[in-house]
CHARMM-style PDB file with segment names, atoms N, HN, CA, C and O in Angstrom:
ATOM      1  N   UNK     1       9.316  23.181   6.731  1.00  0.00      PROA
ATOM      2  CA  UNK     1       9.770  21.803   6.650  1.00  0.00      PROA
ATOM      3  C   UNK     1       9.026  20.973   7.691  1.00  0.00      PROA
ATOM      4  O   UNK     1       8.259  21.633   8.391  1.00  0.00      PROA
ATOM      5  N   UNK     2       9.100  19.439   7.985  1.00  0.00      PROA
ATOM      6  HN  UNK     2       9.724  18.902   7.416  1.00  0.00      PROA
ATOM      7  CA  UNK     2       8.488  18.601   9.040  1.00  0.00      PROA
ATOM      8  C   UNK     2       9.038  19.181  10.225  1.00  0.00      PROA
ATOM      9  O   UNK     2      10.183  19.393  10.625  1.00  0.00      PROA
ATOM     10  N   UNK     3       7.628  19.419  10.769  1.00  0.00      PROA
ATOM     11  HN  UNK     3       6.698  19.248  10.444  1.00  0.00      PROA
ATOM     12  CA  UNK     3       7.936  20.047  12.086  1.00  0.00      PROA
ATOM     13  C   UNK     3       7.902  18.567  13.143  1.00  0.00      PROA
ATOM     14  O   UNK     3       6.974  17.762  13.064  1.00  0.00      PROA
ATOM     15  N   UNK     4       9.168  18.378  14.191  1.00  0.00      PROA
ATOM     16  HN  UNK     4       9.922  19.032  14.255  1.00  0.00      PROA
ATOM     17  CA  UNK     4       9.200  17.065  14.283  1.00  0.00      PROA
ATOM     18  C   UNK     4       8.604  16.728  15.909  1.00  0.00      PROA
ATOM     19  O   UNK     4       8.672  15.769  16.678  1.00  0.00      PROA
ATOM     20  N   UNK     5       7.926  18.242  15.939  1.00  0.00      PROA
ATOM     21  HN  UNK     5       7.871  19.021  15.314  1.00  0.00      PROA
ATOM     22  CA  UNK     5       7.431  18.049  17.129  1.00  0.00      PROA
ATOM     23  C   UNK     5       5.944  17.721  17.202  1.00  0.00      PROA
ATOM     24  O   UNK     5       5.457  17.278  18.242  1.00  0.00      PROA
ATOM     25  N   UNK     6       5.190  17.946  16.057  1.00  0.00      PROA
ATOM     26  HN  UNK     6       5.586  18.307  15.212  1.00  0.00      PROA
ATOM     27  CA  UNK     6       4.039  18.154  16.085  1.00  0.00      PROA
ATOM     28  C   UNK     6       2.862  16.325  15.827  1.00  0.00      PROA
ATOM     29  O   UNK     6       3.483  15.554  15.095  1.00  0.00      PROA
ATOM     30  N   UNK     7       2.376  16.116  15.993  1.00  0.00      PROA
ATOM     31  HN  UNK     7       1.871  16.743  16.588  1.00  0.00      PROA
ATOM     32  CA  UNK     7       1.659  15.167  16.156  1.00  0.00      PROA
ATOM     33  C   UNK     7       2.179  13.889  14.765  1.00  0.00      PROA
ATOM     34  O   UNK     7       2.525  14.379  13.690  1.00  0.00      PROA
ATOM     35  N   UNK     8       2.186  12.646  14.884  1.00  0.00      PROA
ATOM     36  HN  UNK     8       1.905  12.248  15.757  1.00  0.00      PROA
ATOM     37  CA  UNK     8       2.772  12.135  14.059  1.00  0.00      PROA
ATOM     38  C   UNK     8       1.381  11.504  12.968  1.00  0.00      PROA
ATOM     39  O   UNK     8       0.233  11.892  13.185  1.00  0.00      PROA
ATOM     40  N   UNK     9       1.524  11.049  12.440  1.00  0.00      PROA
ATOM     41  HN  UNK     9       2.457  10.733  12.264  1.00  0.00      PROA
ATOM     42  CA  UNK     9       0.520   9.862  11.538  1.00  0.00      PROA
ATOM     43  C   UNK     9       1.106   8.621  10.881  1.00  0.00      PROA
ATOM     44  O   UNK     9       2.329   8.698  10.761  1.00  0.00      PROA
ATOM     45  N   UNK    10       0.616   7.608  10.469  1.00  0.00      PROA
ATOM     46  HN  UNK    10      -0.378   7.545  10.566  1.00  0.00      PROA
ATOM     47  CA  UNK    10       1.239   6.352  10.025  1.00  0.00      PROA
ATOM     48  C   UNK    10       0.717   6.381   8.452  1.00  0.00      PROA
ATOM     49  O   UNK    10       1.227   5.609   7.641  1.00  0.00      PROA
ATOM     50  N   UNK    11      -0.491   7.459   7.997  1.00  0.00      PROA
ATOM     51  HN  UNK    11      -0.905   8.087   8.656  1.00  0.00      PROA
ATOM     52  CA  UNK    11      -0.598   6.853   6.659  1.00  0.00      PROA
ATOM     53  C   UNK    11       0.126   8.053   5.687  1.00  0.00      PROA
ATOM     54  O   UNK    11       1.251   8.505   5.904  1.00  0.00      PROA
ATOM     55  N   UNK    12      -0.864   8.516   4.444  1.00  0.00      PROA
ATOM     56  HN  UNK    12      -1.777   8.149   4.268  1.00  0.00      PROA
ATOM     57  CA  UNK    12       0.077   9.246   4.046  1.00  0.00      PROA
ATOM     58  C   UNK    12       0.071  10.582   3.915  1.00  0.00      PROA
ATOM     59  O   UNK    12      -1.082  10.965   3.718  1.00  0.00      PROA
ATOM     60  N   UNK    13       0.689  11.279   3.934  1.00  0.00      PROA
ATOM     61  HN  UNK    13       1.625  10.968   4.094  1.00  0.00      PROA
ATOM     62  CA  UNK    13       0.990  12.930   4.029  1.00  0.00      PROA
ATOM     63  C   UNK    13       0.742  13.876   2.703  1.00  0.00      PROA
ATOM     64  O   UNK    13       1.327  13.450   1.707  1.00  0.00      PROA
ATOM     65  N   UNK    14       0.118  14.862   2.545  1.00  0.00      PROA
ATOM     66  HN  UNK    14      -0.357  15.208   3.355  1.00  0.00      PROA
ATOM     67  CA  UNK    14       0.000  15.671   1.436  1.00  0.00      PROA
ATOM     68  C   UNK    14       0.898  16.501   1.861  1.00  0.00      PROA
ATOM     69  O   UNK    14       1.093  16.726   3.055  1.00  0.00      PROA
ATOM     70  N   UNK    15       1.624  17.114   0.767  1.00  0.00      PROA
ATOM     71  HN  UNK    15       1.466  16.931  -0.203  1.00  0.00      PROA
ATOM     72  CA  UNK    15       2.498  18.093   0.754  1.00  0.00      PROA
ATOM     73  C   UNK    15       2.505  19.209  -0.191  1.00  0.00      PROA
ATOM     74  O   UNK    15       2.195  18.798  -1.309  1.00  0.00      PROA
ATOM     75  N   UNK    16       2.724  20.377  -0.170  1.00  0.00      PROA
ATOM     76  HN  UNK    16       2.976  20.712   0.738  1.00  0.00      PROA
ATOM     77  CA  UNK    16       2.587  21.451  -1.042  1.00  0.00      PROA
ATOM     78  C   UNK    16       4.543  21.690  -1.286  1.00  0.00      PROA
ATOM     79  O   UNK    16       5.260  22.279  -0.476  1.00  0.00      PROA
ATOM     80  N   UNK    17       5.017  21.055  -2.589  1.00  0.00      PROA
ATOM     81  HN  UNK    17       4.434  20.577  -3.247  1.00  0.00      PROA
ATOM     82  CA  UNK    17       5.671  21.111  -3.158  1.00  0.00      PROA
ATOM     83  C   UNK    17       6.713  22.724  -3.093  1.00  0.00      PROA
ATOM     84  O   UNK    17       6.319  23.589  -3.875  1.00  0.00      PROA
ATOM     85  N   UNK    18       7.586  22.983  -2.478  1.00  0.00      PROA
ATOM     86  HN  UNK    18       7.907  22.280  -1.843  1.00  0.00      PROA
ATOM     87  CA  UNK    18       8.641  24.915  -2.879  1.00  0.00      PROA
ATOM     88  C   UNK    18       9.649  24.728  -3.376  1.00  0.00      PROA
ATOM     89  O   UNK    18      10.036  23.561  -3.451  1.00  0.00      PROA
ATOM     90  N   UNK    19      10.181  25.426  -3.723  1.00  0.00      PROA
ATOM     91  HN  UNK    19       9.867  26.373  -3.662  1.00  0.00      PROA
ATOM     92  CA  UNK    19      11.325  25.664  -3.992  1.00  0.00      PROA
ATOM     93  C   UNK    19      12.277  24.821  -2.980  1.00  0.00      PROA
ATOM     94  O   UNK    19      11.781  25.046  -1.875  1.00  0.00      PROA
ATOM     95  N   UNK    20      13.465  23.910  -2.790  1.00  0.00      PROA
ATOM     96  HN  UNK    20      13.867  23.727  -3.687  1.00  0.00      PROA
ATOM     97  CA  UNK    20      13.564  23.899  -1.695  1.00  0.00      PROA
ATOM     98  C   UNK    20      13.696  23.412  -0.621  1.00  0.00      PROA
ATOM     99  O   UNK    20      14.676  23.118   0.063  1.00  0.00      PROA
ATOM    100  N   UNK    21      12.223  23.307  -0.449  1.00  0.00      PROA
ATOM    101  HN  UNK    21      11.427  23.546  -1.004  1.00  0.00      PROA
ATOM    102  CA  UNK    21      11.490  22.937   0.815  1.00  0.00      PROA
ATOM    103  C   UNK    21       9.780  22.501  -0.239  1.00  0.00      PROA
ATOM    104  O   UNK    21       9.391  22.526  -1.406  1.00  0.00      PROA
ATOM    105  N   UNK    22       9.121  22.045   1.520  1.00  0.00      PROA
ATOM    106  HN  UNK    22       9.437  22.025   2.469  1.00  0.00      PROA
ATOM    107  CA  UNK    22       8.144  21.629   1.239  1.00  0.00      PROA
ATOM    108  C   UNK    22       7.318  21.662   2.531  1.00  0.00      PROA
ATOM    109  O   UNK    22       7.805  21.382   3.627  1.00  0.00      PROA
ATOM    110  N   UNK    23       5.842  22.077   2.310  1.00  0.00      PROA
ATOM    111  HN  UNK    23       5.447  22.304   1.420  1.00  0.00      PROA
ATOM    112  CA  UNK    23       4.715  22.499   3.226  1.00  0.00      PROA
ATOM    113  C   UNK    23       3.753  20.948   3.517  1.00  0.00      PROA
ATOM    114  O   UNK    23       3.349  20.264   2.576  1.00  0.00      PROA
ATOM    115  N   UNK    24       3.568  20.680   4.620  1.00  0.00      PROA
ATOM    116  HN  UNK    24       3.896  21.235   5.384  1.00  0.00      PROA
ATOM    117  CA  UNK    24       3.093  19.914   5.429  1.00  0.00      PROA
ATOM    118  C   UNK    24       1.328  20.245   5.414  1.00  0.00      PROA
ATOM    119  O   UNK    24       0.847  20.966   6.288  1.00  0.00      PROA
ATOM    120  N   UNK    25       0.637  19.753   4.544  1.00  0.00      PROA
ATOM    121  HN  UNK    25       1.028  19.168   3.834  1.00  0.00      PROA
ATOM    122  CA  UNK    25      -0.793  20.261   3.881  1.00  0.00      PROA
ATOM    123  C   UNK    25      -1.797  18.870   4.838  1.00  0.00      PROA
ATOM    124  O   UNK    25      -2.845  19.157   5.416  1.00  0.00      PROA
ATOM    125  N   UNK    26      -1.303  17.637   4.832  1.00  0.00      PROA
ATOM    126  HN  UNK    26      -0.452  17.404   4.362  1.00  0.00      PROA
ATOM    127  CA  UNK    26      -1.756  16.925   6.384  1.00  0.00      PROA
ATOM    128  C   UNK    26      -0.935  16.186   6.576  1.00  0.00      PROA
ATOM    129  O   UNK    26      -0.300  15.728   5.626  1.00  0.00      PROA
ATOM    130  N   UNK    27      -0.669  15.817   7.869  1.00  0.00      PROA
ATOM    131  HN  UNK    27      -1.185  16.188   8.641  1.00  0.00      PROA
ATOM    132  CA  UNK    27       0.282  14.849   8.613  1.00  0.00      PROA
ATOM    133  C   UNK    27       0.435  13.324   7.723  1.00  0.00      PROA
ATOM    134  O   UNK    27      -0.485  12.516   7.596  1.00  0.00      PROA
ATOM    135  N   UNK    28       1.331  13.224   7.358  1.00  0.00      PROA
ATOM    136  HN  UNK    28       2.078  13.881   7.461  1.00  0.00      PROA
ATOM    137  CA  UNK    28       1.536  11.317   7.500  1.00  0.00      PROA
ATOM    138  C   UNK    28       2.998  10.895   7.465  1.00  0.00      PROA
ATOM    139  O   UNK    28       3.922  11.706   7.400  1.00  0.00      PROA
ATOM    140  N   UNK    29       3.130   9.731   7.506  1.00  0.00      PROA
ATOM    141  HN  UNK    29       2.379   9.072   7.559  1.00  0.00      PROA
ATOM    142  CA  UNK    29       4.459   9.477   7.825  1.00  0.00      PROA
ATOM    143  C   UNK    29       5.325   9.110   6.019  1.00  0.00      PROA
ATOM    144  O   UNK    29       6.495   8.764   5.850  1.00  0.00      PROA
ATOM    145  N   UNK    30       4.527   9.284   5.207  1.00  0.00      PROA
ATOM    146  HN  UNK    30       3.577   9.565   5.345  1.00  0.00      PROA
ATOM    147  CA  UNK    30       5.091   9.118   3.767  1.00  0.00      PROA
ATOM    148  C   UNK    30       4.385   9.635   2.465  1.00  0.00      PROA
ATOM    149  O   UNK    30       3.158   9.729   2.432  1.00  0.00      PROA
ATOM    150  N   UNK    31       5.051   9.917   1.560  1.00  0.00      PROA
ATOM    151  HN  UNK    31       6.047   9.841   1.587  1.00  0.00      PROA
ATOM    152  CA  UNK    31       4.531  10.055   0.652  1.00  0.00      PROA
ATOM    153  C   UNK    31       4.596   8.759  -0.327  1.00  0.00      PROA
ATOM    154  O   UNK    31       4.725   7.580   0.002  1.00  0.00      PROA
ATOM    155  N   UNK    32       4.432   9.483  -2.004  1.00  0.00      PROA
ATOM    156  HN  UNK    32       4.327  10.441  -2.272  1.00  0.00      PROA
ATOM    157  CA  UNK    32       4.438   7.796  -2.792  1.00  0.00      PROA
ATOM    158  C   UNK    32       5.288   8.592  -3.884  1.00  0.00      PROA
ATOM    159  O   UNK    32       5.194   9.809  -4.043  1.00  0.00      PROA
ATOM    160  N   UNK    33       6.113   7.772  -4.602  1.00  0.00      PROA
ATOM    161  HN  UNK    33       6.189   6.783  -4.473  1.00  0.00      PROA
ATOM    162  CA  UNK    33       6.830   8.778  -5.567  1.00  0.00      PROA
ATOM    163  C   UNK    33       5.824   8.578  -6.730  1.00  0.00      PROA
ATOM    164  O   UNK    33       5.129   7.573  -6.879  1.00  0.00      PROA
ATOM    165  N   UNK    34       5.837   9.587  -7.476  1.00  0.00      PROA
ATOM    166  HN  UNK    34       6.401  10.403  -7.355  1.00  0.00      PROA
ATOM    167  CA  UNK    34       5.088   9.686  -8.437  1.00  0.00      PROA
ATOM    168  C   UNK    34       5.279   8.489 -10.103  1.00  0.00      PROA
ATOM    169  O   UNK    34       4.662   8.542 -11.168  1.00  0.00      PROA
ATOM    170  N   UNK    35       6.268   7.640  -9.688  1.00  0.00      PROA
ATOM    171  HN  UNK    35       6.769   7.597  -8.824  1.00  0.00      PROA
ATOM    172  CA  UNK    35       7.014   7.129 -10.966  1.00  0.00      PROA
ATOM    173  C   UNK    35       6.853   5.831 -10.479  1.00  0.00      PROA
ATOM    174  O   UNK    35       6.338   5.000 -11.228  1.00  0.00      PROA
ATOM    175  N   UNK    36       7.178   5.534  -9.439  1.00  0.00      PROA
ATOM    176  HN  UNK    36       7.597   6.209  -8.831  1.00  0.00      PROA
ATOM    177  CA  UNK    36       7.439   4.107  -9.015  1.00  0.00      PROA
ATOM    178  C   UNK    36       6.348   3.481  -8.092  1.00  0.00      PROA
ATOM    179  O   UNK    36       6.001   2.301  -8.123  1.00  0.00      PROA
ATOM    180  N   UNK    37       5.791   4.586  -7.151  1.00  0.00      PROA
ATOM    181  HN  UNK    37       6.073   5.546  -7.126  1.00  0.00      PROA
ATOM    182  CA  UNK    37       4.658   4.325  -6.165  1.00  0.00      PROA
ATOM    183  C   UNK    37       5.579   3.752  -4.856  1.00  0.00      PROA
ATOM    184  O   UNK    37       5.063   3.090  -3.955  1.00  0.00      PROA
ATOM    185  N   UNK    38       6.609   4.005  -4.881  1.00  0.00      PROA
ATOM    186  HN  UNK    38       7.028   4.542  -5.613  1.00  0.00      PROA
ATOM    187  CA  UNK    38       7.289   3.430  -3.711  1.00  0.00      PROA
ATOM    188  C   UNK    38       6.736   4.343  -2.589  1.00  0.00      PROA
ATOM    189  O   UNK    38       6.611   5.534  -2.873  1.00  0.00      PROA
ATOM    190  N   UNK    39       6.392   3.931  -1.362  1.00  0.00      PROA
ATOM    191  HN  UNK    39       6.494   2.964  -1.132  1.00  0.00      PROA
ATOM    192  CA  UNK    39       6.506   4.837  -0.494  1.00  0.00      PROA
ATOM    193  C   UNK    39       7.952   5.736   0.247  1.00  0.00      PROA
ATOM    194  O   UNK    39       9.019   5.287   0.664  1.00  0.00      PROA
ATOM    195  N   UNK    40       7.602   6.687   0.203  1.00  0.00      PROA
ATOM    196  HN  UNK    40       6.735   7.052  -0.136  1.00  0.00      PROA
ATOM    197  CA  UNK    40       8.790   7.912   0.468  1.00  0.00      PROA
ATOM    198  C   UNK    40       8.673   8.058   1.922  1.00  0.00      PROA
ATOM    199  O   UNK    40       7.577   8.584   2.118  1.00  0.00      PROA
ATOM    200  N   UNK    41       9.406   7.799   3.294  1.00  0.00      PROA
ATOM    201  HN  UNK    41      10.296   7.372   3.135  1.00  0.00      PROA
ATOM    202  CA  UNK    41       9.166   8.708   4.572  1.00  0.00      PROA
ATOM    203  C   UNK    41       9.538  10.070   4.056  1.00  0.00      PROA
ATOM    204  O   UNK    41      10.274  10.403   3.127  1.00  0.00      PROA
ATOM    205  N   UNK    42       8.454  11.131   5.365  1.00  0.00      PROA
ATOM    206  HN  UNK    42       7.856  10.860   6.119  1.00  0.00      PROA
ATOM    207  CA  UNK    42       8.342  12.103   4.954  1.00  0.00      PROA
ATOM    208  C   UNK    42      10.607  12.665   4.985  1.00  0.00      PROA
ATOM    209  O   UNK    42      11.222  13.192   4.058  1.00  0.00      PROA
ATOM    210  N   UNK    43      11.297  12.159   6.684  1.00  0.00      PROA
ATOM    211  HN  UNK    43      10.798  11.730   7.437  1.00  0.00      PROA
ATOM    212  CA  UNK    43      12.454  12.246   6.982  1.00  0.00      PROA
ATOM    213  C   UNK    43      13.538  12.226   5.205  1.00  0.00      PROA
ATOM    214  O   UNK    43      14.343  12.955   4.625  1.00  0.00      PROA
ATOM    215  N   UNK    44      13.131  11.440   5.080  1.00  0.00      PROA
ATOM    216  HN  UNK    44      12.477  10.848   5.551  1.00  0.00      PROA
ATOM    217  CA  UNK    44      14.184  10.997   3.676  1.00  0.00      PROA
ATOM    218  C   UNK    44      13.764  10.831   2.086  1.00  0.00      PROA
ATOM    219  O   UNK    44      13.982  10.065   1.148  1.00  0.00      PROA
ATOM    220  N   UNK    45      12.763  12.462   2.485  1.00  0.00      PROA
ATOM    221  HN  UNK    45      12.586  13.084   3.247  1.00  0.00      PROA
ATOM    222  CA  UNK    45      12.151  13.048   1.014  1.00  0.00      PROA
ATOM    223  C   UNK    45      13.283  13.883   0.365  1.00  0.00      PROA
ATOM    224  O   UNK    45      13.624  14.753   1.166  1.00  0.00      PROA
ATOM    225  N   UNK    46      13.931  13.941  -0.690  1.00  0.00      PROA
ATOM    226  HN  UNK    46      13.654  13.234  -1.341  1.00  0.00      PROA
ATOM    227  CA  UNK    46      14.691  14.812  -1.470  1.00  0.00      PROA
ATOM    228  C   UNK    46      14.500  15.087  -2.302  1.00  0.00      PROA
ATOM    229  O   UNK    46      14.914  16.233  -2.477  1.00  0.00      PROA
ATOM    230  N   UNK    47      13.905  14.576  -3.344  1.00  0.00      PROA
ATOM    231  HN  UNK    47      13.569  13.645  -3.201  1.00  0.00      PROA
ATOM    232  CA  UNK    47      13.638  14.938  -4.896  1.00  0.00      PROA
ATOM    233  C   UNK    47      11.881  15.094  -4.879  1.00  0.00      PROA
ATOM    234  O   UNK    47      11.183  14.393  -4.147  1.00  0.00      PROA
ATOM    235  N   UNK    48      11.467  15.870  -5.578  1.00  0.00      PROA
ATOM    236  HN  UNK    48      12.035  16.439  -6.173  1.00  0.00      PROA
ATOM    237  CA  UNK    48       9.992  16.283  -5.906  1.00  0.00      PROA
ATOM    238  C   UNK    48      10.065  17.339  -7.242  1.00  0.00      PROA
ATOM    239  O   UNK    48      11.219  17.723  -7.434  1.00  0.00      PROA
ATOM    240  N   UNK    49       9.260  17.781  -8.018  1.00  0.00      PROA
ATOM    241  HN  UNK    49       8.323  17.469  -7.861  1.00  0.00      PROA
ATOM    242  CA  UNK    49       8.725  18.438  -9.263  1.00  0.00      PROA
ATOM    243  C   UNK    49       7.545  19.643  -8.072  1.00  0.00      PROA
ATOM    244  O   UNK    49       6.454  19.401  -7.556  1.00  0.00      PROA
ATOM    245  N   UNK    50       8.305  20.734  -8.035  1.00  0.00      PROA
ATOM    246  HN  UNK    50       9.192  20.931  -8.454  1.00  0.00      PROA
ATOM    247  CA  UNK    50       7.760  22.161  -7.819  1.00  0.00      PROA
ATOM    248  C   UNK    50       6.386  22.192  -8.935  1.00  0.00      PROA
ATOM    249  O   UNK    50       5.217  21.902  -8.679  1.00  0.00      PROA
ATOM    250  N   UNK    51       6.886  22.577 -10.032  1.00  0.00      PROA
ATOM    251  HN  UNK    51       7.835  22.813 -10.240  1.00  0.00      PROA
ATOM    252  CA  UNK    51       5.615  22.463 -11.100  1.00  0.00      PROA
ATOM    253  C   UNK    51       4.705  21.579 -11.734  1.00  0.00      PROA
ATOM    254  O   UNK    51       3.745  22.016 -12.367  1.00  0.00      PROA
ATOM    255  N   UNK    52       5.052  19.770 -11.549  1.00  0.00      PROA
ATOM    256  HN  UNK    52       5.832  19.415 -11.034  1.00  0.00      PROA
ATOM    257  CA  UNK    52       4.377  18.917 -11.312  1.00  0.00      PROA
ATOM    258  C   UNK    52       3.326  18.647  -9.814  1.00  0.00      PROA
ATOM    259  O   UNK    52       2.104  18.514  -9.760  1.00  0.00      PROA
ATOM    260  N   UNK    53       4.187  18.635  -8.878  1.00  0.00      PROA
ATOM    261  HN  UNK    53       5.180  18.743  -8.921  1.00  0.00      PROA
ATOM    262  CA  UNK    53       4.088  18.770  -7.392  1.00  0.00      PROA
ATOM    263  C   UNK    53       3.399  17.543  -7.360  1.00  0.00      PROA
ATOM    264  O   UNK    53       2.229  17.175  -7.465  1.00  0.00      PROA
ATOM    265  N   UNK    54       5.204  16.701  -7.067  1.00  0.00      PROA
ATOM    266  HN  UNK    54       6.155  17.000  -6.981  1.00  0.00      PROA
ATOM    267  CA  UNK    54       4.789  15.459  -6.883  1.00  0.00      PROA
ATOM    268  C   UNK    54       6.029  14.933  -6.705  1.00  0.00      PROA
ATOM    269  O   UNK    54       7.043  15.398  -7.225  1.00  0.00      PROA
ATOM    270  N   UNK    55       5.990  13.886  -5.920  1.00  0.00      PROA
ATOM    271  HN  UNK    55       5.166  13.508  -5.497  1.00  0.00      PROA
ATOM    272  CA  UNK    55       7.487  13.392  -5.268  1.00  0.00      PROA
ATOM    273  C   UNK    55       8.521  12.254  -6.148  1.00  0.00      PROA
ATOM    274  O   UNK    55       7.994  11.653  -7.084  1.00  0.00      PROA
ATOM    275  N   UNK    56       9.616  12.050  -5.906  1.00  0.00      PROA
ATOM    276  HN  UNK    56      10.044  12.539  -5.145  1.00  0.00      PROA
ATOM    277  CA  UNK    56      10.311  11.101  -6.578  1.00  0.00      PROA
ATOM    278  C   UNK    56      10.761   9.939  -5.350  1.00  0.00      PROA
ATOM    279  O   UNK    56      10.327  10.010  -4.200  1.00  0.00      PROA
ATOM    280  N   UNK    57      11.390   9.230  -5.667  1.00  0.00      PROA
ATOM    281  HN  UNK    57      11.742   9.172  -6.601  1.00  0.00      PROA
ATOM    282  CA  UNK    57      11.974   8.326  -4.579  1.00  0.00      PROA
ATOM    283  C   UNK    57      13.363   8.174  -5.233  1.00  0.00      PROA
ATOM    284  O   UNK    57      13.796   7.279  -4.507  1.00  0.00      PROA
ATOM    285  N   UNK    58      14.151   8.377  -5.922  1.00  0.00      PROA
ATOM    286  HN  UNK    58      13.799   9.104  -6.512  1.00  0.00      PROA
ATOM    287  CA  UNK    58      15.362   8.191  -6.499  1.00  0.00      PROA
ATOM    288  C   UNK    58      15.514   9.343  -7.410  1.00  0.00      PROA
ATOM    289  O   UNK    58      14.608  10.136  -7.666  1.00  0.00      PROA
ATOM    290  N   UNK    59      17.050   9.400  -8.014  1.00  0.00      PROA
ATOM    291  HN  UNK    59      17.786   8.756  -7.805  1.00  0.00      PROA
ATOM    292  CA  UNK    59      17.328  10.707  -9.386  1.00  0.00      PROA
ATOM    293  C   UNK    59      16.568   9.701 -10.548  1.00  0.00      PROA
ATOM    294  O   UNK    59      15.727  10.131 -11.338  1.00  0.00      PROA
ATOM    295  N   UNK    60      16.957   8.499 -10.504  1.00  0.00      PROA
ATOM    296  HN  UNK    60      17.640   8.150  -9.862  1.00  0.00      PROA
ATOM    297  CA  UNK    60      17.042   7.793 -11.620  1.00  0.00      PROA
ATOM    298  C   UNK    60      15.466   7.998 -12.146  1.00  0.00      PROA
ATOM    299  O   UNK    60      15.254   7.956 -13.357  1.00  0.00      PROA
ATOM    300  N   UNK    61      14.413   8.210 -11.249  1.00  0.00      PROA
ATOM    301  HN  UNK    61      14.586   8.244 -10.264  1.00  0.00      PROA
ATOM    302  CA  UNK    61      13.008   8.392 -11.246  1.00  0.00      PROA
ATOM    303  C   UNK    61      12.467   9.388 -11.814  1.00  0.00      PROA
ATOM    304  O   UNK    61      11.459   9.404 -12.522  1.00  0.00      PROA
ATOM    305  N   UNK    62      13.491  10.669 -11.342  1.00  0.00      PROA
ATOM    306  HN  UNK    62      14.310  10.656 -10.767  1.00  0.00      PROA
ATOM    307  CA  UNK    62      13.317  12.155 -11.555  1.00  0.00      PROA
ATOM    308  C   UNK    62      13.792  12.120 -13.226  1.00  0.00      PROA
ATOM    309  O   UNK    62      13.290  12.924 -14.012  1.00  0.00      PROA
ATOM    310  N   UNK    63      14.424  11.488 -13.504  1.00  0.00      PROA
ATOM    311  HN  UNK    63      14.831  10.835 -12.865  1.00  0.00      PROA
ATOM    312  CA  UNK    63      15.111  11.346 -15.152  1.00  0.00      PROA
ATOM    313  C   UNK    63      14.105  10.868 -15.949  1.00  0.00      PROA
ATOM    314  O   UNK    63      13.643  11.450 -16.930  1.00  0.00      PROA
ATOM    315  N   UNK    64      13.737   9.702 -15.479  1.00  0.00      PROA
ATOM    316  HN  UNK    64      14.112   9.229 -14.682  1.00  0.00      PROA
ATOM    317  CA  UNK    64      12.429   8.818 -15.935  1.00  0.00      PROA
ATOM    318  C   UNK    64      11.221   9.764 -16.147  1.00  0.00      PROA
ATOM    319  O   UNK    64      10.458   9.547 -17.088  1.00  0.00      PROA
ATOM    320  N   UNK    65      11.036  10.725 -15.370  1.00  0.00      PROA
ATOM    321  HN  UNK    65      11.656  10.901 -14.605  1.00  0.00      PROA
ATOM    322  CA  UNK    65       9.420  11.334 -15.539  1.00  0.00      PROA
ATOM    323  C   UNK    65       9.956  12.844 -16.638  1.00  0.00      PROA
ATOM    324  O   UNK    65       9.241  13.296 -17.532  1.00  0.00      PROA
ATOM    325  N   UNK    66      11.098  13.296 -16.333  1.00  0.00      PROA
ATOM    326  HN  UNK    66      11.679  12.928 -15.606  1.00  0.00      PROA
ATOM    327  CA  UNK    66      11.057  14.402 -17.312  1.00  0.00      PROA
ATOM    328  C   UNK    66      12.093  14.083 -18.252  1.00  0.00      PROA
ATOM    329  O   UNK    66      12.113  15.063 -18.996  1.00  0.00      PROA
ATOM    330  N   UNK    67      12.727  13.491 -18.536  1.00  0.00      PROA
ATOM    331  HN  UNK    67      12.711  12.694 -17.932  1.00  0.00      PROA
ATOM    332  CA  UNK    67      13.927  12.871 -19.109  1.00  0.00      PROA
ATOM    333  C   UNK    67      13.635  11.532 -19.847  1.00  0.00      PROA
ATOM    334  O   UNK    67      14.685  11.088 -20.312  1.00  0.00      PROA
ATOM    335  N   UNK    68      12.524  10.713 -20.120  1.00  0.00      PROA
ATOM    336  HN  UNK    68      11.671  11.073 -19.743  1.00  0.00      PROA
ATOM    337  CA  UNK    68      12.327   9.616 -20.483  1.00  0.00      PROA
ATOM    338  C   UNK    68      13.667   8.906 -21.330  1.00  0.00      PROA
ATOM    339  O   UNK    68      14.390   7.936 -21.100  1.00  0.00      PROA
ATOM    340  N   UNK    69      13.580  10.046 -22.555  1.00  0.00      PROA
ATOM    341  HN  UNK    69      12.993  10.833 -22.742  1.00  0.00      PROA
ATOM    342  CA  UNK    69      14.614   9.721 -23.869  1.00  0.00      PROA
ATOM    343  C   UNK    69      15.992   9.559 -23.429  1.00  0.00      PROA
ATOM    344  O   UNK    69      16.771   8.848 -24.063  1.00  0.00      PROA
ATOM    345  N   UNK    70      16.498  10.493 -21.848  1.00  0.00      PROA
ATOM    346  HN  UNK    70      15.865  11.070 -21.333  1.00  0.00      PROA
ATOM    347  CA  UNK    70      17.430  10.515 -21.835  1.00  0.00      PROA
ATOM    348  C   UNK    70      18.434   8.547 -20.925  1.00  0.00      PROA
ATOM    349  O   UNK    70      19.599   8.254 -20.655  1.00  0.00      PROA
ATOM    350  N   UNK    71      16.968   7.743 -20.801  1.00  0.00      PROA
ATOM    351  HN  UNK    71      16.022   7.981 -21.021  1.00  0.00      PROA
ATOM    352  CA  UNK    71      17.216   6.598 -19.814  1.00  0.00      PROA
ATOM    353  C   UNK    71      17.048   5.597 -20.999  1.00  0.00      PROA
ATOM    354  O   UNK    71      17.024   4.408 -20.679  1.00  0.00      PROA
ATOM    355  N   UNK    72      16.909   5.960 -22.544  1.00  0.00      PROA
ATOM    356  HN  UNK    72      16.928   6.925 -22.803  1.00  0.00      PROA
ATOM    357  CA  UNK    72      16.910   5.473 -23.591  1.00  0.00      PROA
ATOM    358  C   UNK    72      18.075   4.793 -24.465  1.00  0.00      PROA
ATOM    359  O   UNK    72      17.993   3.907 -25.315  1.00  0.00      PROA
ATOM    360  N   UNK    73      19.477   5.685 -23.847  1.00  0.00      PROA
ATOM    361  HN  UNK    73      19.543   6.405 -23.156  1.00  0.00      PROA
ATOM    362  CA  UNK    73      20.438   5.525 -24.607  1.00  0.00      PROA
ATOM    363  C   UNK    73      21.276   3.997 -23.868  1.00  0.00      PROA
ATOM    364  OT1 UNK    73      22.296   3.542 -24.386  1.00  0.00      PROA
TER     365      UNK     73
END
């Protein structure tokens, strides 16, 4: 997980997507969700796609990318 000791960055962070958790691949202080492009801090990341490997910023987002039909009704 963010190790919160280790050197910080301001732009954005690659991450290797687990089960879980998630691996710190280079420093930044955010990601982008994959649906919306919002920026994500790395602190208040929760939702991501293991087998996409790629972040969300909301559920409603996570519904939207694999669920389309289901934000239809």
């Amino acid at each position: 997980m963010l190790n919160k000791f280790g050197p910080s960055s301001h732009g954005e962070a690659r991450l290797e997507y687990l089960d879980g958790d998630f691996r710190i691949i280079s420093p930044g202080a955010y990601v982008i969700c994959a649906v919306s492009g919002v920026h994500i801090p790395i602190d208040e990341l929760k939702y991501w796609s293991v087998d996409r490997q790629e972040a969300y910023a909301t559920p409603e987002a996570v519904l939207k990318r694999h669920f389309p039909e289901a934000l239809k009704a």
